[in-house]
Each structure stands twice: as C-alpha cells, then as structure tokens.
C-alpha positions in Angstrom: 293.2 207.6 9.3 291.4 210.7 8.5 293.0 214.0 9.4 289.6 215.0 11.2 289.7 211.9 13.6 292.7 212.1 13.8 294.2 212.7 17.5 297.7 214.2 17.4 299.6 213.2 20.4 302.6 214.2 21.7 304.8 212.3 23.8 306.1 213.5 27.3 309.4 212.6 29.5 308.0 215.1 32.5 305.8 213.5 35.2 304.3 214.8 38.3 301.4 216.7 39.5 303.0 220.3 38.8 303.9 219.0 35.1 300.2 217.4 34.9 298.6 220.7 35.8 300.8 222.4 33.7 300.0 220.5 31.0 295.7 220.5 31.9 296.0 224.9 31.8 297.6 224.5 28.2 294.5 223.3 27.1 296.0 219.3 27.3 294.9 215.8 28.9 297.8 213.9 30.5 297.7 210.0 29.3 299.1 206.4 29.2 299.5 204.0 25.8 299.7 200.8 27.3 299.3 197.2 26.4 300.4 194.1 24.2 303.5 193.7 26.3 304.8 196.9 25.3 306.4 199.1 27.7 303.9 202.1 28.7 303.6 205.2 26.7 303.2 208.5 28.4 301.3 211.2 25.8 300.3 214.7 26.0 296.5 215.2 24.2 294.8 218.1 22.8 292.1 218.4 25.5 289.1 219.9 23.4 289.2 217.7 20.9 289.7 214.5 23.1 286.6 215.4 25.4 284.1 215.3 22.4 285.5 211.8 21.3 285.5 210.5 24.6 281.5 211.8 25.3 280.2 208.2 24.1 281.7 204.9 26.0 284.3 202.9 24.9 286.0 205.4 22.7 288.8 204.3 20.2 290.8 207.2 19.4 293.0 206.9 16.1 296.1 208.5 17.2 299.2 209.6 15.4 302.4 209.8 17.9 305.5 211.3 15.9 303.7 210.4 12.5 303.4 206.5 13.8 299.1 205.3 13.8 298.0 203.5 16.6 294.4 202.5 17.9 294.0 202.6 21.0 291.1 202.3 23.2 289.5 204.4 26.3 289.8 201.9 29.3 289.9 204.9 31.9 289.3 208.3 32.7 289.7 210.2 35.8 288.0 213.5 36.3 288.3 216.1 38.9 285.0 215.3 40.9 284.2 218.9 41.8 285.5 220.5 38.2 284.9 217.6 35.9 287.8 218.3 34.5 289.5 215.4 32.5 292.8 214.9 34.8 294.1 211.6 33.3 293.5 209.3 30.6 294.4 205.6 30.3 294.8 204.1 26.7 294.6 200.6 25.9 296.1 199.5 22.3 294.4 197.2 20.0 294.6 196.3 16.4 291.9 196.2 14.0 289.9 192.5 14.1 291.3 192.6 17.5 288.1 191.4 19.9 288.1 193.6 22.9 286.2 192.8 26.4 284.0 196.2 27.0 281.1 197.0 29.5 278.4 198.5 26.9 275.5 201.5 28.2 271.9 199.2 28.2 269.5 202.1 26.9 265.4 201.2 27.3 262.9 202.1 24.4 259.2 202.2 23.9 257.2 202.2 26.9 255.5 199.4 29.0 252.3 198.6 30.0 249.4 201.4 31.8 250.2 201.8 35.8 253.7 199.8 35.2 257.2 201.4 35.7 260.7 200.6 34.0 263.5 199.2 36.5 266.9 199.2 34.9 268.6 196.9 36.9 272.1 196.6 34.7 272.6 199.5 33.1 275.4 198.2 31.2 276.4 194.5 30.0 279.5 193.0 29.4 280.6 192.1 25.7 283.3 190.4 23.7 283.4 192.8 20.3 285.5 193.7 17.7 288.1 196.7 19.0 286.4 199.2 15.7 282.9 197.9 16.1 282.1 198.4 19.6 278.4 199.4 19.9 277.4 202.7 21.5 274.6 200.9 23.3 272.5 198.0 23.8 268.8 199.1 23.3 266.0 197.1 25.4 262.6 197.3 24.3 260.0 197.4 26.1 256.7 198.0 24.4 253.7 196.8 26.0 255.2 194.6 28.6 253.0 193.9 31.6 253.5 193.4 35.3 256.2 190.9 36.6 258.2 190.8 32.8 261.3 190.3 33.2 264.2 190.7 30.7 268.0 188.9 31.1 271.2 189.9 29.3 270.3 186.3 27.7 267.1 188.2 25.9 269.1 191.1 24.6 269.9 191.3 21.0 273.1 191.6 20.1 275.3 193.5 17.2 276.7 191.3 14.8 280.0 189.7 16.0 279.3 191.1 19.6 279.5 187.9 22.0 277.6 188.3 25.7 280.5 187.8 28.4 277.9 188.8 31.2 275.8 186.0 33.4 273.3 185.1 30.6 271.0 185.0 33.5 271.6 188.7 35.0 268.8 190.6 35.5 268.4 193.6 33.3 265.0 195.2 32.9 261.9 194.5 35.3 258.5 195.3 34.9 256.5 196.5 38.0 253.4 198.3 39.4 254.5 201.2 41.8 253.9 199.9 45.8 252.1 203.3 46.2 249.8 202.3 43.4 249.4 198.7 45.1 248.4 200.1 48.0 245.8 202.7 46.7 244.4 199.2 45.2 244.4 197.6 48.4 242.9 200.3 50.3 240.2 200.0 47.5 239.1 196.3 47.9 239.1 196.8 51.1 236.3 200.0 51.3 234.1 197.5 48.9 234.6 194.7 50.6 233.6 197.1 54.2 230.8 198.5 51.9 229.4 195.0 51.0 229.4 193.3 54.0 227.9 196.3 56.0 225.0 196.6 52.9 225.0 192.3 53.2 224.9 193.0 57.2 221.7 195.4 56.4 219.9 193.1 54.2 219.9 190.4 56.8 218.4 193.0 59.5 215.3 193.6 57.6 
C-alpha cells in the first residue's frame, strides 16, 4: 500500500452518540470492519481524507489498523440529511481476486436522435467484479438512436472480468419523443387535414 492511499485508522472501544459526535467535531468518521466471519471492527477515520475517497461509488479503501493492511470495501454510508455530514461508515472486507457483488452508476454518452429525449430508467446495474477492479461506471451510448430504441442491462458492455448479476432483461435506457412534441404534431395534421377538406369542400361547390 502506498503511504498516500493509505487510510490510517484507529480503532475505538467507546460507542454512543456523545462519543460519535465527539469523534465527527475532531475532524473523524465513526466506522465498522466487518465480514468473512470475523467478529466486527469498530474504527475511528480521518474524515477529510476519507470523504474524497469515498466521492466515487463503491470505494475500496486500503487501510492500515495498528500497522495491520486490510481492504475493505464501502458497503454504506450514512449522512446527516440536512448537514451532509458523513455520520457513519460501514466497511466490508475483501481480499484481492476476491469477486464482490456491487450496484455500479449507468452514465449515458453521445446524444440521440433530433426531437428524441434520453430516459434513464436504471441508473445503476448490478455486477459480480473483482473487489480492486470495480468500475466507476457503466457508460451507455447513445448516438443516433431513434424513437422507440430501447437498451437492456443485456446490451451493455461490460469491463473485463465484470459478470451482469442484474435481470439481463431490465430496462435501462429508452428512447422517446416528448408527448408535448407529439401533440404539437397532432394538432398539426389535424389543421391540414381541416385545411384540405374545407379547400376539397370548396372545389366541389364550384
């Protein structure tokens, strides 16, 4: 582990809310190490550092706990919702090679046809991936597509070693015209078809 990434964490006998807020003003995130039938892990972590690491999804954070390494990945994080603050982190360990069962961001690129709009209907998908080489999204392109396309987590393209866990048949992106522009078509063959048959209406009077 490099000494830039890596997270120093101290562990912590003291629980409570007064201990936890205690902890949050001295510039510290209250956390859990749990998993692989180990008994749970309560941690103390410098807060700056761990809120830029923890910015993109499915963080792994490379921690050293009284000079021990351990990986450990982001399963949880629970934020004060007025504040944002970061109030509680939970930690799951993993191993390198390990495969890991995430939920990955589903980011759209290029744009789609004239007069069509972009509906993200998943914006995330479920993977199997390696614990180190979880992607930081799952781009969707759609250039050029036209009304009524449809794309499924089936038609996404994966990250080598990444494994779709999802409903292959989940609907991700759809293509559509806007119902306000539907209508202003409507309303539009309807005038010409008023306008023709009062013109066909004329020509028959004469």
């Amino acid at each position: 582990m490099s000494e830039d990434t890596t997270v120093h964490a101290e562990l912590r006998e003291s629980f409570g809310k007064g201990y936890a807020r205690r902890l949050r003003a001295a510039g510290k995130i209250p956390a859990v190490l749990y998993g692989h039938g180990t008994a749970p892990v309560h941690v103390a972590l410098p807060g700056h550092q761990v809120a830029l690491l923890i910015r993109r999804a499915n963080a792994v954070l490379e921690l050293d706990i009284a000079g021990k390494g351990q990986l450990a990945l982001v399963k949880d994080v629970q934020k004060d919702p007025v504040h944002q603050i970061i109030e509680h982190i939970d930690l799951l360990i993993v191993r390198r090679g390990e495969k890991v069962h995430v939920d990955v961001p589903v980011v759209v690129v290029g744009t789609s046809a004239a007069g069509t709009i972009v509906n993200l209907d998943a914006t995330s998908v479920a993977l199997e991936v390696e614990a180190t080489h979880i992607p930081e999204s799952i781009e969707v392109d759609v250039e050029g597509l036209e009304d009524g396309a449809h794309i499924t987590a089936a038609d996404l393209t994966l990250p080598r070693g990444a494994a779709l866990t999802a409903d292959p048949e989940t609907l991700v992106v759809a293509i559509s015209v806007p119902v306000a522009a539907l209508q202003a078509e409507e309303e539009i063959a309807e005038a010409d078809a008023a306008v023709a048959a009062e013109q066909s209406g004329e020509a028959a009077a004469e």
